[in-house]
Every structure is written in C-alpha cells, then in structure tokens.
C-alpha positions as CSV (number, residue, x, y, z in Angstrom):
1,X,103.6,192.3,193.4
2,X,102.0,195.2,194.7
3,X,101.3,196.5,190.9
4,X,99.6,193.3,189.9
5,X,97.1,193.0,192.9
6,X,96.2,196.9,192.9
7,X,95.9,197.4,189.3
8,X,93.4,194.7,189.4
9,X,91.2,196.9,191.1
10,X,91.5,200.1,189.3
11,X,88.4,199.7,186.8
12,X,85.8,198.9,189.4
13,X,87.4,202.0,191.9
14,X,86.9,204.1,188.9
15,X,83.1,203.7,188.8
16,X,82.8,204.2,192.2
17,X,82.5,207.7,193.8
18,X,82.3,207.5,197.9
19,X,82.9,210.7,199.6
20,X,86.2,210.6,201.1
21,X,88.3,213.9,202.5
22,X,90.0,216.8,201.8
23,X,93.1,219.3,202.4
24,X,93.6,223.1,203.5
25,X,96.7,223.2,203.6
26,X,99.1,226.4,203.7
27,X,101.5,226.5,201.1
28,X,104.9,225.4,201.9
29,X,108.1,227.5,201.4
30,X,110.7,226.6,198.2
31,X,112.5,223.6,199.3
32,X,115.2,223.9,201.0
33,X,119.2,222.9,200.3
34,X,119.7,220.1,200.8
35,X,122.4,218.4,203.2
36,X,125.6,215.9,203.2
37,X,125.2,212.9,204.6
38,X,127.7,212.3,207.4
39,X,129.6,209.2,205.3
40,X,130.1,207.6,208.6
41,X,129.3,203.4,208.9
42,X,126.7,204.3,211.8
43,X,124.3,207.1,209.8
44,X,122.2,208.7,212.3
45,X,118.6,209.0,210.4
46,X,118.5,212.5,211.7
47,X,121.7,213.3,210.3
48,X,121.9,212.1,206.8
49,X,119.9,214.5,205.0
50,X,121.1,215.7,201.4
51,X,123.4,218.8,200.7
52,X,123.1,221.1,197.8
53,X,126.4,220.4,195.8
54,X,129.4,222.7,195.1
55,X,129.7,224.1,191.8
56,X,132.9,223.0,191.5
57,X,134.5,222.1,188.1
58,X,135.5,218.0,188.2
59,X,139.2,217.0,186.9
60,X,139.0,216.1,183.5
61,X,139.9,212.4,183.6
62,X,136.9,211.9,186.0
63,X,134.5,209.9,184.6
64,X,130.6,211.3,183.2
65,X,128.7,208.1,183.2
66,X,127.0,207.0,186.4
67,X,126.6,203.5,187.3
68,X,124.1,201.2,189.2
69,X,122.5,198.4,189.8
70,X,118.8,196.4,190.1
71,X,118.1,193.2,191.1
72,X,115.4,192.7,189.0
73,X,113.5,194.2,185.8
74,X,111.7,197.0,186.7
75,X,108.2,197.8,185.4
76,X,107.9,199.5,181.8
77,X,109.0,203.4,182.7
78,X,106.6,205.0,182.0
79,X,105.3,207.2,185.1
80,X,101.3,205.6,184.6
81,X,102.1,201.9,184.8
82,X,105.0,202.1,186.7
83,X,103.9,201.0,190.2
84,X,107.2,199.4,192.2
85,X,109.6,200.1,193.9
86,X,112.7,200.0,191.6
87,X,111.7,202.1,189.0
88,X,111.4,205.1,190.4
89,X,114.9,205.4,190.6
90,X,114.3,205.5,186.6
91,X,111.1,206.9,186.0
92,X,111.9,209.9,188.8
93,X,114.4,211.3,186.9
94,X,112.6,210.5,183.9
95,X,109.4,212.2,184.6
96,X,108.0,215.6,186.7
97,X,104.8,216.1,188.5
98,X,103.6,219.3,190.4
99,X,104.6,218.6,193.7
100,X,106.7,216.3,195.1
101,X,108.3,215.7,199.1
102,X,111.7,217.4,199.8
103,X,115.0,216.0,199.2
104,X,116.0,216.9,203.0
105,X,114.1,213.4,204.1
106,X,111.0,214.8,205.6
107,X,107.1,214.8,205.1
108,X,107.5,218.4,203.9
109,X,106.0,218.8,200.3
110,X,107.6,221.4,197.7
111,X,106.8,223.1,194.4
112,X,108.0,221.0,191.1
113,X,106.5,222.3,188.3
114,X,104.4,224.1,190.3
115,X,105.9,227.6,191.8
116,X,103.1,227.6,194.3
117,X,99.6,226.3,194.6
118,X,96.5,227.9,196.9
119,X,93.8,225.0,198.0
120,X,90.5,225.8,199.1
121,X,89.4,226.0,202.7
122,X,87.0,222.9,201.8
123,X,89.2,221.5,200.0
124,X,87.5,221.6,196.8
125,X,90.3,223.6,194.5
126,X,93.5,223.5,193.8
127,X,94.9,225.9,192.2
128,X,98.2,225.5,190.7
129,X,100.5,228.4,189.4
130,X,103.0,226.8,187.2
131,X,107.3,227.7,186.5
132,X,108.1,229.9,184.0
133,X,110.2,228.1,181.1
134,X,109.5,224.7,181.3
135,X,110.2,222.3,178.4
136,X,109.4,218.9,177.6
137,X,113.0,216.7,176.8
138,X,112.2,217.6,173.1
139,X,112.6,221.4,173.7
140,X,108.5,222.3,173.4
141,X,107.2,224.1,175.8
142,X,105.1,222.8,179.0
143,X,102.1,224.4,179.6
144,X,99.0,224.1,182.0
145,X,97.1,222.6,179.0
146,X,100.0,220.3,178.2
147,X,100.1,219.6,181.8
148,X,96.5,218.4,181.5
149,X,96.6,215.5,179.0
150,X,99.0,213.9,181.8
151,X,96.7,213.8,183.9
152,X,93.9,212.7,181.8
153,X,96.4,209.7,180.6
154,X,96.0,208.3,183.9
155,X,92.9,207.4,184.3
156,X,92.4,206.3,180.4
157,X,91.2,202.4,180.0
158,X,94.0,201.7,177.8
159,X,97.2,202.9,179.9
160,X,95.3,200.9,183.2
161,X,97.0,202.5,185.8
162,X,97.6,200.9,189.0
163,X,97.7,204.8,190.7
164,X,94.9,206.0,189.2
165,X,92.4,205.8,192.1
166,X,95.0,209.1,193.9
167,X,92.5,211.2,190.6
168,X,89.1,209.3,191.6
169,X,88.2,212.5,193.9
170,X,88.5,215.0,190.9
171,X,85.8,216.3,189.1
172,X,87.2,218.7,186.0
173,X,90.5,220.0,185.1
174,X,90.7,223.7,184.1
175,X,93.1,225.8,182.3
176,X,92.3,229.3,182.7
177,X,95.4,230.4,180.9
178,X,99.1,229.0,180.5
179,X,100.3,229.5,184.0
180,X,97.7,228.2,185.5
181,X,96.3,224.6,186.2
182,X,93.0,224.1,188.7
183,X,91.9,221.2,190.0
184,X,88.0,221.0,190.9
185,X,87.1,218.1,193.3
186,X,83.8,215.9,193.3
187,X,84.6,215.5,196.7
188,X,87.1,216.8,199.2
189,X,90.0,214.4,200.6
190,X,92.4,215.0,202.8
191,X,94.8,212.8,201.2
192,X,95.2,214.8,197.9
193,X,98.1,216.7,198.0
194,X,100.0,214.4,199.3
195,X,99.3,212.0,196.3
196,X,100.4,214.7,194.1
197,X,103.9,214.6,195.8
198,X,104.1,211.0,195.9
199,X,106.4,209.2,193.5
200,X,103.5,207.6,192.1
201,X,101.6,210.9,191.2
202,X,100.5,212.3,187.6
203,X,103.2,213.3,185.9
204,X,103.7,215.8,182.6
205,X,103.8,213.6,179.4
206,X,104.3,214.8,176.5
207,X,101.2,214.7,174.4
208,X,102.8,215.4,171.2
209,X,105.3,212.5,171.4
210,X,102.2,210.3,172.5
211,X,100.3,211.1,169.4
212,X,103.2,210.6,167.2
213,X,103.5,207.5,168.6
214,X,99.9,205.9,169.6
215,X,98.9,202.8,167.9
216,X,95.7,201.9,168.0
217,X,94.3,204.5,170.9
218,X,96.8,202.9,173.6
219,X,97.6,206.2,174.6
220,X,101.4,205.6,173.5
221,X,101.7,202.6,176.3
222,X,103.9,200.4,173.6
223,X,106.4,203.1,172.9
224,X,106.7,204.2,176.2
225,X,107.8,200.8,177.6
226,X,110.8,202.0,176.2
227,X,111.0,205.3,175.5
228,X,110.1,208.5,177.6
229,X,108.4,211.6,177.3
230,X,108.5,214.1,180.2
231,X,110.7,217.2,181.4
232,X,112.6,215.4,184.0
233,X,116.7,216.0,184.0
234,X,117.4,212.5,182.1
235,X,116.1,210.7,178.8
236,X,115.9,207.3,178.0
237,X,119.1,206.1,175.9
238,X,118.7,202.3,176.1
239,X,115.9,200.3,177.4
240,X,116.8,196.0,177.1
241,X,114.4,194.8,179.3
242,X,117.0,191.6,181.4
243,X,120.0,193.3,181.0
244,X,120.1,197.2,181.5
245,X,118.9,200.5,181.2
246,X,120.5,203.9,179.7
247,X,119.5,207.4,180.6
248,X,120.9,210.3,179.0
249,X,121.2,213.8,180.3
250,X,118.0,216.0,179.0
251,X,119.8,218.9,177.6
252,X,116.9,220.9,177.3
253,X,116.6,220.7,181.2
254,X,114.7,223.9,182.3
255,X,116.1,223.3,185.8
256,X,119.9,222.8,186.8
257,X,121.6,219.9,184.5
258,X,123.2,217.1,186.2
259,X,126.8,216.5,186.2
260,X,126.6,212.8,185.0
261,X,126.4,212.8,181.4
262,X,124.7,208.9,181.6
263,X,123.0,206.9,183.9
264,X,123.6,203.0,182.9
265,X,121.8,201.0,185.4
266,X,122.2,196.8,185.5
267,X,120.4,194.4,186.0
268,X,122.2,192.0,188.3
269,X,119.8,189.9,190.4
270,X,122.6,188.2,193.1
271,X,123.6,190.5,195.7
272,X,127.4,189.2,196.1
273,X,128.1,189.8,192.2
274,X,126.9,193.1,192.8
275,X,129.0,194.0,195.8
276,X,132.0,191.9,193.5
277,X,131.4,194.9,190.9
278,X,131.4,197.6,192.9
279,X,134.6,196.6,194.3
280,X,136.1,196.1,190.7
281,X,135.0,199.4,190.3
282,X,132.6,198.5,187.5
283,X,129.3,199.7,190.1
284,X,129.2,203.0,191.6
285,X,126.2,202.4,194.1
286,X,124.3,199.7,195.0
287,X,121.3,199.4,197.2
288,X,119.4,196.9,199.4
289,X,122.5,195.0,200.8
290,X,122.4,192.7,203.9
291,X,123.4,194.7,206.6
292,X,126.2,192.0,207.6
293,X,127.8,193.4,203.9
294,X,126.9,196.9,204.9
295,X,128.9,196.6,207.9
296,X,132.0,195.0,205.9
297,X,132.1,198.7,203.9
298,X,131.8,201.0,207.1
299,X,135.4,202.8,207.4
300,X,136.6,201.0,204.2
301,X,138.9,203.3,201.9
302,X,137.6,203.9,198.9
303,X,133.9,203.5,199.8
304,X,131.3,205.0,201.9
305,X,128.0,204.1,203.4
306,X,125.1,206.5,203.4
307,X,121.7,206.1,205.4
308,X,118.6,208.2,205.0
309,X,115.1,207.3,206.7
310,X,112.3,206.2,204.6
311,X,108.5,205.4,204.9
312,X,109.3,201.3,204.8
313,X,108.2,199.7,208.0
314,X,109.0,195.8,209.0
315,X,106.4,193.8,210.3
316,X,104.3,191.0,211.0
317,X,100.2,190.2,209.6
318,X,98.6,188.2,211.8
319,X,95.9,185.6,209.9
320,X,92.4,186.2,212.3
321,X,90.8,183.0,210.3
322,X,93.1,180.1,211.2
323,X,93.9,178.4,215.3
324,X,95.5,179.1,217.2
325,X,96.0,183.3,215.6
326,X,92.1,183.0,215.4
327,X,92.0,184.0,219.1
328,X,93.1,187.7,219.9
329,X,94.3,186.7,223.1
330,X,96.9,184.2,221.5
331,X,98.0,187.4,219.0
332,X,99.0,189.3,222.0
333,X,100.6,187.0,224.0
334,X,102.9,186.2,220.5
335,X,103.5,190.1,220.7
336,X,104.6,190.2,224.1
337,X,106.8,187.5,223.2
338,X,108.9,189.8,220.7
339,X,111.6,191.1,222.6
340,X,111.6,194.1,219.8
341,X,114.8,196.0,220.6
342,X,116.9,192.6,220.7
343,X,115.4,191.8,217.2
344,X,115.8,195.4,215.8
345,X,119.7,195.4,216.9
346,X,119.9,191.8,216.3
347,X,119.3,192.5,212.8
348,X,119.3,196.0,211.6
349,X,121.6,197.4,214.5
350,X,122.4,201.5,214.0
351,X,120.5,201.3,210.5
352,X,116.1,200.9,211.8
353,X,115.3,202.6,214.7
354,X,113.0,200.2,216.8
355,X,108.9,201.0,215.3
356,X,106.7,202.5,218.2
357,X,103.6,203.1,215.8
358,X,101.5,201.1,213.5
359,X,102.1,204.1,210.9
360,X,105.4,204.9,209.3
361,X,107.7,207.5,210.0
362,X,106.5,211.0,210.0
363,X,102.8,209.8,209.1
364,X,100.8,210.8,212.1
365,X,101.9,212.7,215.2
366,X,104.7,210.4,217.1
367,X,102.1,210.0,220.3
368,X,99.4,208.3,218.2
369,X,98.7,205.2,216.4
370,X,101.1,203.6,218.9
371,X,102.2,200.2,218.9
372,X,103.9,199.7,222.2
373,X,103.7,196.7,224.4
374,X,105.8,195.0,227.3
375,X,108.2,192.2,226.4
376,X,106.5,189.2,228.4
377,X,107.4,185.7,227.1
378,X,105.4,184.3,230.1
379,X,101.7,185.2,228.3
380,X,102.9,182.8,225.0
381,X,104.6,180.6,227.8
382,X,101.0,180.2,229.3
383,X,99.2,179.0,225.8
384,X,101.9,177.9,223.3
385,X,102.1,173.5,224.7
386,X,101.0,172.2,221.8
387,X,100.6,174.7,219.3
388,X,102.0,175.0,216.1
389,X,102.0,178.3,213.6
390,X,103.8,178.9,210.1
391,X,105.4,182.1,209.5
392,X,105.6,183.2,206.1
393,X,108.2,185.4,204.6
394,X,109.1,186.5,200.9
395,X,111.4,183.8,199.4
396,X,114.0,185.9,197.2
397,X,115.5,188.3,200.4
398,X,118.2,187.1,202.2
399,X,117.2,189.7,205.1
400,X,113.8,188.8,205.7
401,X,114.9,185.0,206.3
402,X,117.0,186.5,208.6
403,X,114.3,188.4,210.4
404,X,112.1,185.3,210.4
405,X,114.3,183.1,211.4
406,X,115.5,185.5,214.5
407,X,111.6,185.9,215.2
408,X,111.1,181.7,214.9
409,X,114.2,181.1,217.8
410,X,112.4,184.0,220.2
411,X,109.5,182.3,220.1
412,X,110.6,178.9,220.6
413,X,111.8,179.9,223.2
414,X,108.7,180.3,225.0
415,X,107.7,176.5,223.8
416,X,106.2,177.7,220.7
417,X,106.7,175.6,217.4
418,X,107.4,177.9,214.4
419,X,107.4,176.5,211.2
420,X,109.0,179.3,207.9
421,X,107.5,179.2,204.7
422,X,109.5,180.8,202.2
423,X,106.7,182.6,199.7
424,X,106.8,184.0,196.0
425,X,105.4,187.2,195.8
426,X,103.0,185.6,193.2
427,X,101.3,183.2,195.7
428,X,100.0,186.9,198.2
429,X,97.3,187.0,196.0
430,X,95.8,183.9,197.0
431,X,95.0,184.3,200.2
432,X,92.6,186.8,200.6
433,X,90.4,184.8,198.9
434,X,90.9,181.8,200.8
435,X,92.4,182.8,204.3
436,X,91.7,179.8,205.9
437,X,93.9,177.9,203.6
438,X,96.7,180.9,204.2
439,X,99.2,180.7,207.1
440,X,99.3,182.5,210.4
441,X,101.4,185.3,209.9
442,X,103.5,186.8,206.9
443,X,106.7,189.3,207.8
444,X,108.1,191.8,205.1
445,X,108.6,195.4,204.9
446,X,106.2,197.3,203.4
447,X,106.2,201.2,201.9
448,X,103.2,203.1,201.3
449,X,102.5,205.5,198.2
450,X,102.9,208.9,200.7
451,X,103.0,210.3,204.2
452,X,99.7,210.3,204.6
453,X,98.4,207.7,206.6
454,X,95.4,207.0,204.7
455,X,97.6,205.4,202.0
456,X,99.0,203.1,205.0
457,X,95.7,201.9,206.7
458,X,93.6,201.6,203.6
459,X,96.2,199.7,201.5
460,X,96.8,196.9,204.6
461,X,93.8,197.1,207.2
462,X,90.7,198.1,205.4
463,X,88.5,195.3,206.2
464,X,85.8,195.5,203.7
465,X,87.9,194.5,200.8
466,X,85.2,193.2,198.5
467,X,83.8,196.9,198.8
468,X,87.3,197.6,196.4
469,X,87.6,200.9,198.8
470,X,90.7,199.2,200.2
471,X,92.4,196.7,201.6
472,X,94.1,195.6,198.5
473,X,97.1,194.7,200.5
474,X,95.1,193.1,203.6
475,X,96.2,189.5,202.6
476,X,94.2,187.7,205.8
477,X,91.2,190.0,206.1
478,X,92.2,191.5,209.1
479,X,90.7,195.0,211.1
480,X,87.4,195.6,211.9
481,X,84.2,197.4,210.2
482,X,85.1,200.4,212.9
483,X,88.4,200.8,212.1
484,X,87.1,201.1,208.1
485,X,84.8,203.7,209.4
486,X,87.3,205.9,211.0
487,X,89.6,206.1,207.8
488,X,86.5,206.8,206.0
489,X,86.0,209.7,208.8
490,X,89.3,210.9,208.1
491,X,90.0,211.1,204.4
492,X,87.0,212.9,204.5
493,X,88.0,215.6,207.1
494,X,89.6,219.0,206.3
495,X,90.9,219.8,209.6
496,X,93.7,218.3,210.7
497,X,92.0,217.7,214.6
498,X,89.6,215.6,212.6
499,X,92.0,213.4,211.1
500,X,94.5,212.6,213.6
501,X,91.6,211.5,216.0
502,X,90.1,209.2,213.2
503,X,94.0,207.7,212.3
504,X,94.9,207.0,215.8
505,X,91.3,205.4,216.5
506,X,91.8,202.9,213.2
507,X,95.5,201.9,214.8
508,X,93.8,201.3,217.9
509,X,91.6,199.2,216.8
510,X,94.4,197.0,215.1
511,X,96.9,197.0,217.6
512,X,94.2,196.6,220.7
513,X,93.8,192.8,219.1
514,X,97.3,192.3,217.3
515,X,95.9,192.3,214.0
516,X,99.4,193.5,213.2
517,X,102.8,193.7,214.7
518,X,105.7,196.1,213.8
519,X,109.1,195.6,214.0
520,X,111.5,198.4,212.7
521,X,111.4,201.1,210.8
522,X,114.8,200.5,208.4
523,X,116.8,203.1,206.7
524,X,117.2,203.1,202.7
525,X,121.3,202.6,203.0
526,X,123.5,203.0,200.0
527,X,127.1,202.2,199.4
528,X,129.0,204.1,197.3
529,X,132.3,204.6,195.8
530,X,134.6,207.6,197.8
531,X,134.2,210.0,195.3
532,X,130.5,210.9,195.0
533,X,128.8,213.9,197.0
534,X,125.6,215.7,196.6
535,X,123.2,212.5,197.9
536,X,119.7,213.8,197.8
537,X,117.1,211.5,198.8
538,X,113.4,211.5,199.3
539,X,111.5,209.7,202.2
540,X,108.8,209.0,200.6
541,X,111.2,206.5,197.8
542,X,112.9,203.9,198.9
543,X,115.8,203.0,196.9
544,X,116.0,206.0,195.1
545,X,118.7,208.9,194.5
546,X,117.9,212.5,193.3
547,X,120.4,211.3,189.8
548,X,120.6,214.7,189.7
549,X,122.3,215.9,192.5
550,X,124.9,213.4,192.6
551,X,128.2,214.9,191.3
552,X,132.1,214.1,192.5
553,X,133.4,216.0,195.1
C-alpha cells in the first residue's frame, strides 16, 4: 500500500527543490562480526544480534537449497520500484548500494561498496571511495561510473520510483576516476546518509544488461520484473509472479559466497499452511507468525525461535476531523485509558518492548520525542456516556484484530462504545481526501525507510500534505503547521544539537494533543528449523535475513 500512495507523488516532489538539511558525519568503523542469536523462546532484543559464521565444512547429505516463505507477491525486484516490505528479503540479496546499516541490529551505518566515504562539514559532498574488485553478477567490473547510471536510473520518468525523492537534494554526480564516486548537493540534509543505508536506497545496476535489454527507453523496467542486474551474493533463477521465486548463488561474488547454493522462496498466503510446511520439513523459516504460534515452537526439538529488534512501531491515528476525536481533550482521555503494558504483554508478551516515544527504536535520543502518559480510565469514564468511535484496523492480519479487539474491551470498559472496521489496504488512500467521511482512529504497525527520524515524522505527521513535502502516510490530516516547521528546521540542520531539538519539538507537538498513540515496538521473530546458524539481520528491514550468512551449524 505504501508503494502505491508514495509513488503517486514522486513526479511533482521531483520539480520541487525546498531546502531541507544535511550531514557531517564521521565515518564509521568496518562493520563489525556479527553475533548468534541466543535460540531461546524469550529473545531478549538486546541479545539477539547476528554472529559471523564458522567456516566449518557441512556434512555432505546436508541440503544446499534454502527455503522460505511469503504471504503475498512481492513487488517486481527490481531495487527502483521495489518499495515494500517483502521484497527486500529478495531484492537485498539481489542488489548492493554504498552503504547500508549493520547486521549487529543497530542504527550504526557501514561501508558496502563503499570502503569509506568523507562528507563535508556543510554537508554539501560526499565523497565515496569505492572496494577494490567489485563485479556485477555477469563478471564485469563495477566502477564509480558504473556506479553512476544506478543512480541516475532512479530518478528517470520511465522506472517511476517510489524512493526517488531520498536523490531530490543532489545536484551532480561526479566521477573523478574509478575509485571514486562524489556526490554534490543542491542543498544540505541531514537525512542523506542515512537514505543511502536504507534498504530502499540506490543501488548498482548494471547498465550494460539494461541496454541490452531496454525496450522502448524504459530503462530495462520489463526485464527486470524478472530478472536482475546487480553485484549482490544471489541471482534471479526463477521469477512466477503467484507462486514462487528462485535465487541462485552469484558466483562471481566479489565478497564471501554463501553457503546455500538456492534460495526458493513460496508464495503461501495462509499462515497455518505455512507453519504445516515447516513442520513437514518442506519450509526452513517463516516469518510474521501470531505470537500464540510463536509460542507453540519455543523449546520445541527440532526448531528454534529467533527475535531481533526492528524500526516497526504499533500504534493508533487519531482522525482530528470527526466527533467525538475532533476534540483534543477526548484524544487524551482515550490515551489514558490504554493500560499500555497490559496490552503490550497481553499481546506481544517477551517479543515488543512497551513504546515510550513517538519515534522508533534507536531514532532520536531515548529521552526525547516521548510518548508517556498515566494509565487513568477515569478521564474517558468522565466523557465517553453516549459516545460512539470506530476503530479501524487492516483486514488480512490476524494480529492486528487481535490488538484491536484487546484495545476495543479496555475501552469499553470505561463505557466507551468501540465499533472495528476491518480495512483493505486499498481503501487508506481514501481518506485523506475526505477525512470526514474516514473513521476515528486506524491501528497497524508501521516501519519507516531509515533511522532517521525525518523519514518517520514526514511520512505520517506532516500536515501540509497538499504541499507533496510529506505526509504521504498522514491518512486523517493530523499535526500542526509548527510541528511541519520543526522537521523543516531539522532536515535542514548539520549539527546534531539542531536536529534533536527540532525532532523532539515535532513529537511534542503530536503527542501534547494525541494526534497519535503508540503501542509497542515489536520484534521481527523468525522460526527456523534446528539446524541453521549465522542469523544476520538488519534493523532497519523487517522481515529480512542477510541470505548470506545463513549456513548450517
């Protein structure tokens, strides 16, 4: 859904050139080895980062070919139109950009391609030194010129890329000479490098197999809905759109090859026949379980169950256009009704820890952009005779109907009457065009494209919406002109003093009128056959495995 109602944007944020912010970062060291999660049935976030595997040689008889599982079609792979949350699993062992977040589950970003990158102190260059020896999946070489015409590819009409506004700050591309890649900025913002580790960053394409392959100046977009082109670890084998996917080891790897020799993932949109086939042992890992089935494999032989944290945060919009939510007062006495830790462990239990800001994990310095308040049914108590709301919640997850429906029986019990309305993700669209027509609040859990909390607050709280600066995601208009102003502030700042203050002033200004309530932040849990080591994960991707550190052990 997300893909659909940003990419519909992406033309008229292209002509448009405010001045937002920059980034003087120090370089960060190599990343680091990664390290085992604990394959306990409680994960403790802090605990489960990945472990660089042992180079041990497998038994012969164990098997090469790695096997998953999606609940739906994913979005063509290709790493310009891809834009959801499934297929990054695909497209990020697919593809390579310059940067991207470490494996060990934390904000901090790392050399790809890149070997090491300088920015300016006004955040007007980047200057990239690129690896020696890297290869495209076909064997030619990668250089800083190759490197460009990825780059270029996102922001050309034909490929319409819903990502393309993280390039709308550059000015020029320069190539001084092989090794070497600079990025010149129209304006500085602070959000930049940060883009360029996201999952959803430019990538290298191959510019070659694009030519060979255009039809009609698309830019190769037809043959790359099912084929691919970059110099990540895996190729495309087999792409059947319903039905499943094939990746292939790249044997032309420049970096370390992975031990699975295929990737064959399924697509298999009912939860219990997935868990039905990992038992038969025809599924190695699945993904995005219940947590009552998560529970059923914790300390069951021959499976484990691995946790990592991840960007995703549950939570509530509140609709500031329709009675009784029009009144701010009303908002915060539904708030103070949530009694959040009963809900959190109610539902999620050791796998979400209970939210405390209106940004995700990692985002923005744990003491700001709080979202704190006292549990106090007595305020909705006061003003809830006679009222009725409607609480939507996306129709096709079994967990968010739980969450609702936990939400719906707290409140009632304060005399409120809760009616759930079970939404298609096609029908969020609709409502910021018409919010009085909408209903009064809408649960789900939501990721943002990095750790940066720009890419939070502007996707779901920018006010000014029609200005297409933001809010793409703000389905009832909600914030406030001043809040806007302060993300403006910060995206445009250098220092980081800057920033923070203008962050934690735009969450202030949504949470001071419960514009917005959060819930959890869940952990990305996986279960797995006994049997598989070397889980690398990022923070930043939610449902995603580094393919190509997992290995038996």
């Amino acid at each position: 859904m997300r893909s659909r109602l940003i990419a519909s944007f992406i033309l008229v944020l292209a002509l448009l050139a405010a001045a937002c912010g920059g980034d003087d970062a120090a370089e960060p060291d190599p990343a680091p080895a990664a390290a085992e999660p604990e394959e306990t049935g409680a994960p403790d976030p802090e605990e489960t980062a990945a472990v660089e595997p042992e180079a041990t040689e497998p038994a012969e008889e164990v098997s090469t070919t790695l096997r998953l599982a999606f609940p739906t079609d994913m979005d063509p792979p290709d790493p310009d139109t891809n834009y959801q949350l499934h297929g990054n699993q695909v497209t990020e062992a697919l593809y390579e950009g310059l940067l991207r977040y470490s494996s060990n589950n934390t904000n901090e970003i790392v050399g790809l391609l890149a070997e090491s990158w300088e920015v300016a102190d006004d955040g007007m260059t980047y200057t990239f030194t690129l690896r020696e020896g890297l290869t495209f999946a076909d064997g030619s070489p990668l250089d800083s010129e190759t490197l460009k015409f990825g780059f270029e590819r996102r922001f050309a009409e034909p490929v319409f890329a819903p990502s393309a506004y993280m390039l709308l700050p550059v000015d020029r591309y320069e190539t001084p000479d092989p090794q070497t890649f600079i990025i010149h900025m129209a304006y500085p913002e602070s959000a930049f490098l940060t883009y360029l580790a996201s999952p959803f960053s430019p990538k290298a394409v191959n510019p070659a197999l694009v030519a060979a392959n255009e039809v009609d100046g698309d830019w190769g977009v037809e043959w790359m809905k099912t084929n691919s082109a970059g110099t990540g670890p895996y190729v495309i084998e087999e792409f059947t759109l319903g039905q499943r996917y094939v990746l292939a080891r790249n044997e032309n790897y420049w970096g370390e090859k992975p031990f699975y020799e295929r990737v064959e993932i399924r697509i298999i949109p009912d939860a219990v026949t997935q868990v039905l086939q990992l038992e038969g042992g025809d599924l190695d890992i699945i993904t995005g379980q219940p947590i009552a089935t998560v529970r059923t494999f914790e300390d069951r032989d021959g499976f484990q169950v691995v946790g990592f944290p991840m960007l995703q945060k549950a939570w509530i919009h509140l609709n500031p256009n329709v009675p009784p939510t029009d009144d701010p007062d009303f908002r915060i006495a539904l708030r103070a009704a949530i009694d959040r830790p009963r809900l959190v462990e109610q539902i999620w239990g050791e796998y979400a820890q209970e939210s405390t800001q209106l940004y995700p994990v990692t985002s923005i310095d744990e003491n700001l952009g709080l979202d704190v308040w006292e549990h106090d049914p007595s305020l909705l108590e006061a003003v809830s005779e006679g009222k009725s709301v409607t609480l939507a919640y996306p129709a096709d997850r079994a967990a968010d109907s739980q969450v609702a429906e936990a939400l719906q029986a707290q409140w009632a019990a304060a005399g409120l009457d809760v009616v759930l309305v079970p939404t298609p993700d096609a029908d969020l669209g609709s409502w910021q065009g018409n919010v009085t027509e909408a209903p009064n609040m809408y649960y789900e859990v939501s990721f943002p494209d990095s750790t940066h909390p720009d890419t939070w607050a502007r996707l779901f709280w920018y006010y000014d919406w029609e200005s297409f600066f933001g809010g793409f995601l703000n389905y009832f208009v909600a914030g406030s002109p001043a809040s806007d102003d302060a993300m403006n502030t910060g995206l445009g700042a250098v220092d980081q003093a800057t920033q923070d203050e203008a962050y934690d002033f735009s969450a202030a200004e949504i949470t001071d009128t419960a514009h917005y309530i959060t819930i959890s932040d869940p952990q990305d849990v996986f279960i797995a056959r006994d049997g598989i080591t070397g889980f690398a994960h990022w923070l930043a991707t939610p449902a995603t495995l580094d393919l190509a550190a997992l290995r038996p052990g």
